[in-house]
Each structure stands twice: as C-alpha cells, then as structure tokens.
C-alpha positions, 0 to 999 in steps of 0.5 A: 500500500504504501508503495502504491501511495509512493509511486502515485505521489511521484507520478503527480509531482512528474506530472505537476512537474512537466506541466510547469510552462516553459520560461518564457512563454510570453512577452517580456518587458524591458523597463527603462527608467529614463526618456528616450534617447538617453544613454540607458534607454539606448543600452536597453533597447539594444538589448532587448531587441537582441534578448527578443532574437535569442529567447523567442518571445518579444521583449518590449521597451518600457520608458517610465522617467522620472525623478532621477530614474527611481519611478521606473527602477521602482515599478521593477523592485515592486513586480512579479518576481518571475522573469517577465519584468527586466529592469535597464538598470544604471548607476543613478538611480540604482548605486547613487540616488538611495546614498542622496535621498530615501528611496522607495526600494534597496536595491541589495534588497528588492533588485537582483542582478543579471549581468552589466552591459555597458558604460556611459563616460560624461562630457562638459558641454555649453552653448557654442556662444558660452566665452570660454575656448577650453576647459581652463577657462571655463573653470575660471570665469564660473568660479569668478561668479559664484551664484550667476550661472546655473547647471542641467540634469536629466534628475536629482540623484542621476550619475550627470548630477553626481558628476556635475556636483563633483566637478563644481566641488573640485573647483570651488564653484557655486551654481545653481542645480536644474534637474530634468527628467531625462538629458534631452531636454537638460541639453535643450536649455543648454543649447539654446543658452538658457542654462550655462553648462551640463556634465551629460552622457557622450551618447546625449551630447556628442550628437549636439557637439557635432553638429554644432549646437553645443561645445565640448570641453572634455571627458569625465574618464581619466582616460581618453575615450574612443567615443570621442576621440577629439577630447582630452580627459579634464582630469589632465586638460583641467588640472583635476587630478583623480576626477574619473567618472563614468556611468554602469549599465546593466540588466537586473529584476526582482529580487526573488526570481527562481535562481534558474530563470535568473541564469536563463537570462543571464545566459541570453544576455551572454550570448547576446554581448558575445555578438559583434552587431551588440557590441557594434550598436553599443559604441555607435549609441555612445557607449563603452562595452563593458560586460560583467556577468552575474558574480562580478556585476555584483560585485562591482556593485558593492564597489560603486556604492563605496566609491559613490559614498566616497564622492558624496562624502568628500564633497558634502553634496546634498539634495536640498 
C-alpha cells in the first residue's frame, strides 16, 4: 500500500512537474527608467531587441522617467518576481540616488542582478556662444561668479548630477542645480543658452557637439575615450587630478526570481554581448562595452556604492 501511495505521489509531482510552462512563454518587458534617447534607454533597447532574437518571445521597451530614474527602477523592485519584468538598470538611480535621498526600494534588497552591459563616460558641454575656448577657462570665469550661472540634469540623484556636483566641488564653484527628467531636454536649455553648462552622457551630447549646437570641453574618464576621440580627459586638460567618472549599465529584476530563470537570462544576455552587431550598436549609441556577468556585476556593485559614498562624502553634496 504504501508503495502504491509512493509511486502515485511521484507520478503527480512528474506530472505537476512537466506541466510547469516553459520560461518564457510570453512577452517580456524591458523597463527603462529614463526618456528616450538617453544613454540607458539606448543600452536597453539594444538589448532587448537582441534578448527578443535569442529567447523567442518579444521583449518590449518600457520608458517610465522620472525623478532621477527611481519611478521606473521602482515599478521593477515592486513586480512579479518571475522573469517577465527586466529592469535597464544604471548607476543613478540604482548605486547613487538611495546614498542622496530615501528611496522607495534597496536595491541589495528588492533588485537582483543579471549581468552589466555597458558604460556611459560624461562630457562638459555649453552653448557654442558660452566665452570660454577650453576647459581652463571655463573653470575660471564660473568660479569668478559664484551664484550667476546655473547647471542641467536629466534628475536629482542621476550619475550627470553626481558628476556635475563633483566637478563644481573640485573647483570651488557655486551654481545653481536644474534637474530634468531625462538629458534631452537638460541639453535643450543648454543649447539654446538658457542654462550655462551640463556634465551629460557622450551618447546625449556628442550628437549636439557635432553638429554644432553645443561645445565640448572634455571627458569625465581619466582616460581618453574612443567615443570621442577629439577630447582630452579634464582630469589632465583641467588640472583635476583623480576626477574619473563614468556611468554602469546593466540588466537586473526582482529580487526573488527562481535562481534558474535568473541564469536563463543571464545566459541570453551572454550570448547576446558575445555578438559583434551588440557590441557594434553599443559604441555607435555612445557607449563603452563593458560586460560583467552575474558574480562580478555584483560585485562591482558593492564597489560603486563605496566609491559613490566616497564622492558624496568628500564633497558634502546634498539634495536640498
């Protein structure tokens, strides 16, 4: 009898077991927590056009902007833990905002990492009639001016506004900060002389440098960037030595996912950053590749909230 009553339990749980749907089975959704056009909506539509190819179902770009990227990587903390809702995941919202203001969610807590895809370095950038030629200059005349002139955003807490706050810490410069909901519109203003100067992504502001409507100063990385050639790091041309900035992007969900749909994922995106159309399509929307899989992504995310802890605390900035 008990043999009997063994062999049916072991026949449901096989057949509970193989009745379990297939991950996926249906669309999925790429939240992306900025406006479109900014550097993590460019990263994440990449990826999810790739992920589409690779895991036979749609994977569908989800913009939901909004106070400094924490709307859209909220709504992803707070989803279904089953795979079906992917957050493009970055350093503002994620590594810094929680360390400058309370925040809805703890990433450690409520988001669990799938693997970095990519990093964004940032630009000085002002209007082309801005009076100064270099970065040297233009570090002088806005320090001779304490209050006068004023700073875009594409949100409080974002990596442009640790950047930026930084910048103007290092070089003792009092301007006023204005946030946007996205660097599209922060670079507008900036271009058409409304806002004196911004630190955005390459991605944002290249094209604007291009074509003329704004003017570049230098790059935020300590290194020169292939992404833009043409521009010195400002920790040399500007004298600011240890000024090394640049933004992660990466794919995370819920935390709370099954372990094995966590890996599927990971491994689709491993295939996807293997493919050279991937890599190619990053570098031409402004972004160095820099993949990370799921072990050292974690990692490196322990790593970035130190070193954006340290900023924050070197500089005393603070969100009024």
């Amino acid at each position: 009898m008990k043999r009997y009553v063994f062999l049916v339990i072991a026949l449901v749980l096989a057949g509970a077991a193989f009745a379990q749907p297939q991950y996926p089975n249906r669309p999925l959704r790429m939240v992306i927590p900025w406006p479109p056009g900014q550097a993590t909506d460019l990263a994440g539509r990449v990826v999810a056009q790739k992920l589409t190819e690779l895991l036979n179902q749609q994977v569908v770009a989800d913009n939901r902007p909004g106070a400094g990227g924490m709307i859209g990587t909220d709504l992803v903390a707070k989803a279904a833990p089953d795979g079906y809702t992917l957050l493009a995941a970055s350093s503002g919202p994620v590594s810094i905002s929680p360390l400058l203001q309370k925040a809805p969610y703890d990433y450690e807590r409520d988001l669990a990492p799938v693997a970095n895809v990519a990093y964004s370095p940032f630009v000085l950038v002002s209007a082309p009639s801005f009076p100064a030629k270099n970065a040297v200059e233009f570090i002088a005349l806005v320090k001779a001016n304490p209050g006068k002139y004023a700073f875009s955003s594409s949100g409080t807490g974002a990596s442009a506004h640790l950047a930026v706050e930084w910048f103007n810490n290092v070089n003792g410069i009092k301007a006023t900060h204005v946030p946007f909901k996205g660097s599209a519109p922060a670079l507008i203003e900036v271009a058409s002389g409304q806002i004196a100067y911004a630190v955005e992504t390459v991605a944002a502001t290249m094209p604007h440098v291009r074509a003329g409507r704004l003017k570049a100063y230098g790059v935020t990385t300590s290194r020169p960037t292939s992404l833009a050639p043409d521009l010195q790091p400002l920790a040399t041309s500007a004298n600011m030595p240890g000024y090394d900035f640049a933004a992660w992007i990466g794919v995370m969900v819920a935390a709370g996912t099954a372990k094995p749909v966590v890996q599927q994922l990971a491994a689709a995106v491993d295939r996807a950053m293997q493919s050279a159309d991937v890599r190619e399509r990053l570098a031409a929307a402004g972004l160095e590749v820099d993949y990370r899989r799921t072990e050292e992504f974690t990692r490196h995310l322990k790593d970035q909230k130190t070193r954006f802890a340290e900023i924050i605390r070197k500089g005393n900035i603070k969100i009024e």
